[in-house]
C-alpha positions as CSV (number, residue, x, y, z in Angstrom):
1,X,-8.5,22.2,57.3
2,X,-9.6,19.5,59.8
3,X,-6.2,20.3,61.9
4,X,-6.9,24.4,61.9
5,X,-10.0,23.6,63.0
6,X,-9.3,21.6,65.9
7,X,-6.5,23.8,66.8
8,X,-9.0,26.5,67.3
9,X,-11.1,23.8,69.4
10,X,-8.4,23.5,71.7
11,X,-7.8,27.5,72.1
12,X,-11.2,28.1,72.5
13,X,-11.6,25.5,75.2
14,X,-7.9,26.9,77.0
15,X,-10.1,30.3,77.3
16,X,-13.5,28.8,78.5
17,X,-11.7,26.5,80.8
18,X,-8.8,28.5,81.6
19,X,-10.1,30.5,84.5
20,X,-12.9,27.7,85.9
21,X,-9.3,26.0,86.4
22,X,-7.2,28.6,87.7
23,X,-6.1,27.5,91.6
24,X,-6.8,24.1,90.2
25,X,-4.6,23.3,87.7
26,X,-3.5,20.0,88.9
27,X,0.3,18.3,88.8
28,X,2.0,16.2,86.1
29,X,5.0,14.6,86.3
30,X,7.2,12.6,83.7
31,X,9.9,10.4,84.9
32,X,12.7,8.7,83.1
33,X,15.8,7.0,84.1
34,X,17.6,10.3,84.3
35,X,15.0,13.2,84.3
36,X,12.1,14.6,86.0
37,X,10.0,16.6,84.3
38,X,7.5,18.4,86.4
39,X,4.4,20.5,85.3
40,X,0.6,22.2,85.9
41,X,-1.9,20.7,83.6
42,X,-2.2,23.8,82.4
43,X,1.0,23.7,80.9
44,X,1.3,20.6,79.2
45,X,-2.3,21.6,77.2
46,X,0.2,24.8,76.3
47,X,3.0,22.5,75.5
48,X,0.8,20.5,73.2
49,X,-0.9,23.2,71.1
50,X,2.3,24.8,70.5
51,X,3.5,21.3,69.4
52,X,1.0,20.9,67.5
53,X,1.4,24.7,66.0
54,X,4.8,23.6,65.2
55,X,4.0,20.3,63.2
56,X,0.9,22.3,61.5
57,X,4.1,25.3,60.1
58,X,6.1,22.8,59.2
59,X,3.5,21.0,57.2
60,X,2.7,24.2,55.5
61,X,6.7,24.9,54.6
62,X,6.9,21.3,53.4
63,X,3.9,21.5,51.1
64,X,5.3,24.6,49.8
65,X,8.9,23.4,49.4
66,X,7.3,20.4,47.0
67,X,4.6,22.4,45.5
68,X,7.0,24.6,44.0
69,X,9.2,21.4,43.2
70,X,6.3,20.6,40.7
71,X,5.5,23.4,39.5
72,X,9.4,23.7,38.7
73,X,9.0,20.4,37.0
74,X,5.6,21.2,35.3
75,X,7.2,24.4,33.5
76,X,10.2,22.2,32.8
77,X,8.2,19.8,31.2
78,X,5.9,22.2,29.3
79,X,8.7,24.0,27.9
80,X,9.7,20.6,26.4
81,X,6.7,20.5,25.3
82,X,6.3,23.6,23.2
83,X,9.8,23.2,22.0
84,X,9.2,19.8,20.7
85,X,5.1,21.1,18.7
86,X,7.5,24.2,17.5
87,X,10.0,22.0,15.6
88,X,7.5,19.7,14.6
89,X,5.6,22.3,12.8
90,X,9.0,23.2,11.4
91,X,9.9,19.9,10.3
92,X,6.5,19.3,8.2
93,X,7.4,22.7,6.2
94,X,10.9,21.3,6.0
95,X,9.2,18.2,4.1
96,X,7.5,20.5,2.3
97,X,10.8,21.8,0.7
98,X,12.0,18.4,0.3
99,X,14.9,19.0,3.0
100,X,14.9,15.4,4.6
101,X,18.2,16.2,6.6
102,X,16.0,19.1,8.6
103,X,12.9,16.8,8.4
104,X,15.0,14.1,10.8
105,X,16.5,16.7,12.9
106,X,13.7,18.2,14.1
107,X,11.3,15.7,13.9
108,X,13.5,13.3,16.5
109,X,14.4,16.2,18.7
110,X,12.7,16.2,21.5
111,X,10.0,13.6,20.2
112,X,9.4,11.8,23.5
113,X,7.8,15.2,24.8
114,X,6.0,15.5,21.4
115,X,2.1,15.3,21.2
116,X,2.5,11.5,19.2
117,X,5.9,10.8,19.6
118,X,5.0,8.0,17.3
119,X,4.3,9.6,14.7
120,X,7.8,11.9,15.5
121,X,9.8,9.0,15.0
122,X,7.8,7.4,11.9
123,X,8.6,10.6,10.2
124,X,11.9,10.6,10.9
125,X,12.6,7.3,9.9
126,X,11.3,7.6,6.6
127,X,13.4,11.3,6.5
128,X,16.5,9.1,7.1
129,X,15.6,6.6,4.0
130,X,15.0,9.4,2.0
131,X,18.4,10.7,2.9
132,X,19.9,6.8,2.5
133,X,21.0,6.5,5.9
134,X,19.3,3.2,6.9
135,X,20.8,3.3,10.9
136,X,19.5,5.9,12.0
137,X,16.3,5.2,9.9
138,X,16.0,1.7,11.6
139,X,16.9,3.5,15.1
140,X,13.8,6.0,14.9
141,X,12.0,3.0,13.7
142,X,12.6,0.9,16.5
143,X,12.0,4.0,18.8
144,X,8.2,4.0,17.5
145,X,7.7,0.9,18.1
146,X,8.6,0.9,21.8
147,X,6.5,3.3,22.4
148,X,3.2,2.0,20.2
149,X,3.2,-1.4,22.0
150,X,-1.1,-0.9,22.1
151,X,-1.0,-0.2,18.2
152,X,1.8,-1.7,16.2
153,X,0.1,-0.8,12.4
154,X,1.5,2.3,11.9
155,X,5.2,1.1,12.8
156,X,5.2,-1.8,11.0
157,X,3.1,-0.1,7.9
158,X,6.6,2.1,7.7
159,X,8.2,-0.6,8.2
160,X,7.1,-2.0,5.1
161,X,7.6,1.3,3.2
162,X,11.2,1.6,4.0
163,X,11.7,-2.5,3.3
164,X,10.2,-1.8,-0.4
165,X,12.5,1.8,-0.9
166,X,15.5,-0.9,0.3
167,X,14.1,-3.5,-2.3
168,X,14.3,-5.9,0.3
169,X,11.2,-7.2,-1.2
170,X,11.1,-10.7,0.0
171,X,10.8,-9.5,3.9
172,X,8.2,-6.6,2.5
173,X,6.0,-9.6,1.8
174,X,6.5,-11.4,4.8
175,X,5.7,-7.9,6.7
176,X,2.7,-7.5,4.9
177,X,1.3,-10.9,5.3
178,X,1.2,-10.3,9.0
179,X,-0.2,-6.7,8.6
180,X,-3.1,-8.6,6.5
181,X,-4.0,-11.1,9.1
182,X,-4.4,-7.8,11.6
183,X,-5.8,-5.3,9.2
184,X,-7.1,-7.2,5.9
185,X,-9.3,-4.3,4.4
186,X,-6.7,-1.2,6.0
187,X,-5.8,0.2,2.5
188,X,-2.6,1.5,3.0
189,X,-2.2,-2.3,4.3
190,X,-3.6,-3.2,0.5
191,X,-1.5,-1.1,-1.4
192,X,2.0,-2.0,0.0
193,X,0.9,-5.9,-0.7
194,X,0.5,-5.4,-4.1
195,X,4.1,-3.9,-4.3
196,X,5.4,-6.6,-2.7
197,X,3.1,-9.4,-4.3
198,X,3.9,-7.7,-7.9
199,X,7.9,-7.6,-6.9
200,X,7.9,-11.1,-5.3
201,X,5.8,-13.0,-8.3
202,X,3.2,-14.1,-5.4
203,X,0.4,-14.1,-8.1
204,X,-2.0,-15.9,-6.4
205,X,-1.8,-14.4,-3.1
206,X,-2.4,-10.9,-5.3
207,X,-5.5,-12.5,-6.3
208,X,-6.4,-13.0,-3.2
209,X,-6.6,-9.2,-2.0
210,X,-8.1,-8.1,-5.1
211,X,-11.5,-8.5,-3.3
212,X,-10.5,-7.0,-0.4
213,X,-9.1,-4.3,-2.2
214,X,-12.5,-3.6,-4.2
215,X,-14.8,-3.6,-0.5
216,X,-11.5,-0.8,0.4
217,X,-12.0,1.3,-2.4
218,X,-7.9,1.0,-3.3
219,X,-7.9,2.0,-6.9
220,X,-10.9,2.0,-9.5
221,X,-12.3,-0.9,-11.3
222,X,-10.2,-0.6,-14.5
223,X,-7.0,-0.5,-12.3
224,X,-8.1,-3.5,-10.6
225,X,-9.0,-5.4,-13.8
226,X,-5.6,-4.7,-14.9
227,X,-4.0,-5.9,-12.1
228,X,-6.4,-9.2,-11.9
229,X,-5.2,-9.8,-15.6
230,X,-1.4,-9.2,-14.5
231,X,-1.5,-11.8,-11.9
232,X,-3.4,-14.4,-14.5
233,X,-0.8,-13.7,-16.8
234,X,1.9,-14.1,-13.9
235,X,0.4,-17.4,-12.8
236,X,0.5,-18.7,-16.6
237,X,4.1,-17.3,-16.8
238,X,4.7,-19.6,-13.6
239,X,3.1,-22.8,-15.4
240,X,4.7,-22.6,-18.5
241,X,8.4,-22.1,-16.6
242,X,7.3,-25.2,-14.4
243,X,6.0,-27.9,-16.5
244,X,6.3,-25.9,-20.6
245,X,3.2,-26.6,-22.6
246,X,1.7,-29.4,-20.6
247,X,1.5,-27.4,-17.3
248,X,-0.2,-24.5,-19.2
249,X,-2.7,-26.8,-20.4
250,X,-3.0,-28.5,-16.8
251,X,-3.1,-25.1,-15.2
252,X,-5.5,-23.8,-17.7
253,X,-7.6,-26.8,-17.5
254,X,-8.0,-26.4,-13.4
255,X,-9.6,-23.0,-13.7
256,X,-12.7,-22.0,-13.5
257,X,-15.0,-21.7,-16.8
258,X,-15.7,-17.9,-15.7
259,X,-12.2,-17.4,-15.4
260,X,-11.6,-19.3,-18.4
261,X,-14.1,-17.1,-20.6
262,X,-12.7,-13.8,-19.6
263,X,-11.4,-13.0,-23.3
264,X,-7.5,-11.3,-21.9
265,X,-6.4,-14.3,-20.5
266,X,-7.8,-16.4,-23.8
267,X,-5.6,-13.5,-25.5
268,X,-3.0,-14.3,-22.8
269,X,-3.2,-18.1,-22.6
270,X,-2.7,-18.6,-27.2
271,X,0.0,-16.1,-26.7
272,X,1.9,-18.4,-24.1
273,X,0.7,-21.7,-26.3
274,X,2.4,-20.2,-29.6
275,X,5.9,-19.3,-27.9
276,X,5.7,-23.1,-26.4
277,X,4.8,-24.0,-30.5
278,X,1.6,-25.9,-29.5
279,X,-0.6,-23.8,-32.1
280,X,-3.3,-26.3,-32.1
281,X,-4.2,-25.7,-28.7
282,X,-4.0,-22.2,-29.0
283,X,-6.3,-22.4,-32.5
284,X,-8.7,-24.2,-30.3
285,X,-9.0,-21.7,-27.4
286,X,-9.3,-18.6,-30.0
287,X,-11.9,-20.6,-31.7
288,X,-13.7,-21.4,-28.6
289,X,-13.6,-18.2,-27.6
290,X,-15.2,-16.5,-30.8
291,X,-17.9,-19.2,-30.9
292,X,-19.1,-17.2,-27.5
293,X,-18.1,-13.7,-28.5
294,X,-16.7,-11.7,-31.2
295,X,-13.5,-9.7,-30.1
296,X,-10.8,-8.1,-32.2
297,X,-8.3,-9.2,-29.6
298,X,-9.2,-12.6,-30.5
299,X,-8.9,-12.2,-34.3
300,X,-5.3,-10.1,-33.9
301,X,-3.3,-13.0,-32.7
302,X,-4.7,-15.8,-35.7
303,X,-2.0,-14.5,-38.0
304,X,0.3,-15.8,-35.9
305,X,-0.8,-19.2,-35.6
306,X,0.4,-22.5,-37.4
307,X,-2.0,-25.1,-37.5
308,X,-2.1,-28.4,-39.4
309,X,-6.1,-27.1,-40.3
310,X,-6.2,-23.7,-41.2
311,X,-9.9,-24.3,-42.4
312,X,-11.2,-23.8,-39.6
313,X,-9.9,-20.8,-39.1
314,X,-11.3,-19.7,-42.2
315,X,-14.3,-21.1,-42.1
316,X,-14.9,-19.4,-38.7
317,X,-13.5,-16.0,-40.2
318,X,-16.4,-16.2,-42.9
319,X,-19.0,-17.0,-40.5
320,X,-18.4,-14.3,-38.3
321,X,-18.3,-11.7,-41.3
322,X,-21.7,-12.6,-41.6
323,X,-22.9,-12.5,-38.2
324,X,-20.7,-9.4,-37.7
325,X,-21.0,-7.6,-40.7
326,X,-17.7,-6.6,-42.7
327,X,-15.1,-5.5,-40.9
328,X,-11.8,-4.7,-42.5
329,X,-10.1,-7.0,-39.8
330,X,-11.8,-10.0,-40.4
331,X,-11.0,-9.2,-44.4
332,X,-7.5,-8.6,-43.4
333,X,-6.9,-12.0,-41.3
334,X,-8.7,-14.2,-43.9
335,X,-6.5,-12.8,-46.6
336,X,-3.4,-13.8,-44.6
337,X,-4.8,-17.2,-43.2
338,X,-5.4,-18.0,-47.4
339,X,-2.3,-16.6,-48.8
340,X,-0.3,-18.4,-46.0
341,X,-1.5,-21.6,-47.9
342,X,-1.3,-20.6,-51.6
343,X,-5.1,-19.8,-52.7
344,X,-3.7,-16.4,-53.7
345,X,-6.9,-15.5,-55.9
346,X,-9.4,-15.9,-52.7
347,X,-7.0,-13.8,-50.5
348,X,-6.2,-11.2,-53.4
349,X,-10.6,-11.0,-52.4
350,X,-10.2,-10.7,-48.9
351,X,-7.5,-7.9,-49.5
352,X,-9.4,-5.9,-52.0
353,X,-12.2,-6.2,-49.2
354,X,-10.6,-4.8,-46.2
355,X,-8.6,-1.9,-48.2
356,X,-12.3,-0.7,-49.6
357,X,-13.3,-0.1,-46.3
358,X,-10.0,1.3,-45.1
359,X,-6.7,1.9,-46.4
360,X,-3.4,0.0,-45.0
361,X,-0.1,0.0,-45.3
362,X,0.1,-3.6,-44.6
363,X,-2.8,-4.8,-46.8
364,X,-1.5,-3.2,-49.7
365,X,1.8,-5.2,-49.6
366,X,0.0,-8.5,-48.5
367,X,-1.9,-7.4,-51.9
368,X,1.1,-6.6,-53.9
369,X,2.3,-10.2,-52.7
370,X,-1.0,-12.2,-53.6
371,X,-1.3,-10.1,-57.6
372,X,2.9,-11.1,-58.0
373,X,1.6,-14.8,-57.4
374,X,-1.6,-14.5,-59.8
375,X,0.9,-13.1,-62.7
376,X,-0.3,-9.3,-62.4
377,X,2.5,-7.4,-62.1
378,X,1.9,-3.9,-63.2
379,X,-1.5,-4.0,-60.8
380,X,1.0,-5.4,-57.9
381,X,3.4,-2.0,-58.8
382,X,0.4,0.2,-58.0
383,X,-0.9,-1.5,-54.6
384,X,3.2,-1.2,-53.8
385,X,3.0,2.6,-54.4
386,X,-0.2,3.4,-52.7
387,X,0.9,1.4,-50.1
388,X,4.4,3.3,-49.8
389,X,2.0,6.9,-50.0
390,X,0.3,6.1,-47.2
391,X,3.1,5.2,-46.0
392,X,4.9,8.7,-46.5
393,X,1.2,10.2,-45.7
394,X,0.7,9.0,-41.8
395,X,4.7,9.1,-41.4
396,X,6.1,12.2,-43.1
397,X,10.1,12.7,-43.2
398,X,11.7,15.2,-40.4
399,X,12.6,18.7,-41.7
């Protein structure tokens, strides 16, 4: 705009000055070492406007000649780009159907010219797992993660996903543990560490995000109770393999006495005690443990202990029928704890106690046993057929 408008400067002066000029127009000559180039000042102002007229057209052609040039390139790439939102929207019905092979196809096709080409390639990585072709699934991957230098968690989140569909569990962990030190509380991020903590035996680092995952709202509280008790149980499994019944002890010893009262791993800990055949120690954790709190968990695994003092056990069975109350259970394990050491009349008592309450299948044959030891056959007959009635009852025959 600023050339136009001196151009129409220099006309408008031409026509103002042009005829106070005329007769006067002056000379100008321009000499070189083989011409002479001879002219009215008049003439030269001429030659320069048209010059300048010139270089102005030729501008304007130029600009025009490039302008188009982008535009070509502009509908060029906008055509790319409406090819490449088309198939994507085509691939995501594709994954819909389940039709991975289509999914890859159009989801790499033209992904650099894709709103998130990212996301493009994620997609199509994990199509190519799906399909078990892990090159091209670790080409598309690595294609992502050129071009999300800025934000490398989505990448290496599928990463992660296709390393656990591979089983290659050991480097899922390793992947993770650098996704937690970047994202600790991403969820995702929490989710694929406890697949690879659970398939690696890392126990105590599983512990460790439990927290995490609670403040991240990954799974309810039941869910993450069971999974706190798993990795106990996990860590005890580790002890006893290490170092048999003294490690268990040493490793139960070290814990804290919250962690120590939680009534599942007491449950969990005299389970591992009894397959190591240290049943004293186990008898004392169960005992400890009802002292604080009656549980039926507790009471179900004192049949299978055996201790040098089973008095205890009794005695502890009897006071926590009275603090309790009756409860066939607590009938039922006293009965076995005194038959296990011949004081069949006491236990025949215990027996007769729990079956009042309830009938069981198992209770009438423990009672059948203790009446063949006190000389009462025809009585231990008739436990053995109500027991075998109930029996037939709760488990009738197929037709």
């Amino acid at each position: 705009m600023l050339k136009v408008l001196l151009l129409f400067a220099l006309l408008l002066a031409g026509i103002v000055l042009g005829p106070m000029l005329a007769g006067h127009q002056g000379y100008v000559l321009i000499q070189t070492d083989n011409y002479n180039i001879e002219t009215s000042v008049t003439g030269l102002v001429i030659i320069l406007i048209l010059v300048m007229v010139a270089f102005l057209a030729i501008e304007w052609i130029l600009r025009r000649i490039f302008r188009t040039g982008a535009h070509t390139r502009s509908w060029f790439v906008g055509r790319k780009r409406r090819r490449a939102r088309k198939q994507t929207e085509q691939a995501l019905l594709k994954l819909a159907e389940g039709d991975y092979q289509q999914v890859e196809k159009l989801m790499s096709k033209n992904a650099d010219h894709a709103e998130q080409p990212v996301v493009n390639y994620l997609l199509a990585a994990e199509a190519a797992q799906q399909r078990g072709d892990e090159v091209r699934a670790n080409q598309h991957l690595e294609r992502a993660s050129e071009l999300a230098e800025n934000d490398p968690i989505p990448v290496e989140i599928t990463r992660v996903r296709l390393q656990l569909a591979r089983n290659e569990n050991h480097a899922a962990r390793h992947g993770v543990d650098r996704l937690l030190e970047i994202a600790p509380r991403h969820p995702e991020v929490l989710r694929l560490a406890e697949q690879a903590y659970i398939r690696t035996g890392a126990w105590g680092s599983l512990l460790d995000i439990i927290p995490s995952m609670a403040k991240a709202d990954v799974g309810d509280d039941e869910q993450r109770d069971n999974l706190q008790r798993q990795a106990w149980i996990g860590l005890m499994d580790q002890a006893r393999a290490d170092q048999g019944s003294d490690g268990l002890k040493e490793w139960w010893k070290n814990q804290s006495r919250k962690t120590r009262q939680q009534v599942p791993l007491q449950v969990a800990m005299a389970e591992h005690l009894i397959e190591c055949d240290d049943h004293d120690t186990a008898q004392s954790i169960i005992l400890d443990g009802l002292k604080r709190q009656y549980d039926d968990r507790l009471v179900m695994v004192i049949p299978r202990l055996k201790t040098n003092n089973p008095e205890q056990i009794e005695k502890m069975l009897r006071q926590q029928i009275k603090t309790v109350g009756d409860r066939p259970l607590l009938w039922s394990t006293l009965g076995q704890s005194l038959a296990r050491h011949g004081e069949w009349k006491e236990a025949s008592l215990a027996f007769r106690a729990a079956l009042k309450q309830r009938p069981d299948a198992f209770d009438y044959a423990w009672l059948a046993d203790t009446l063949d030891k006190l000389h009462l056959p025809e009585e231990a007959a008739a436990m053995r057929r109500d027991g075998l009635l109930l029996t037939l009852q709760n488990n009738p025959p197929q037709q």
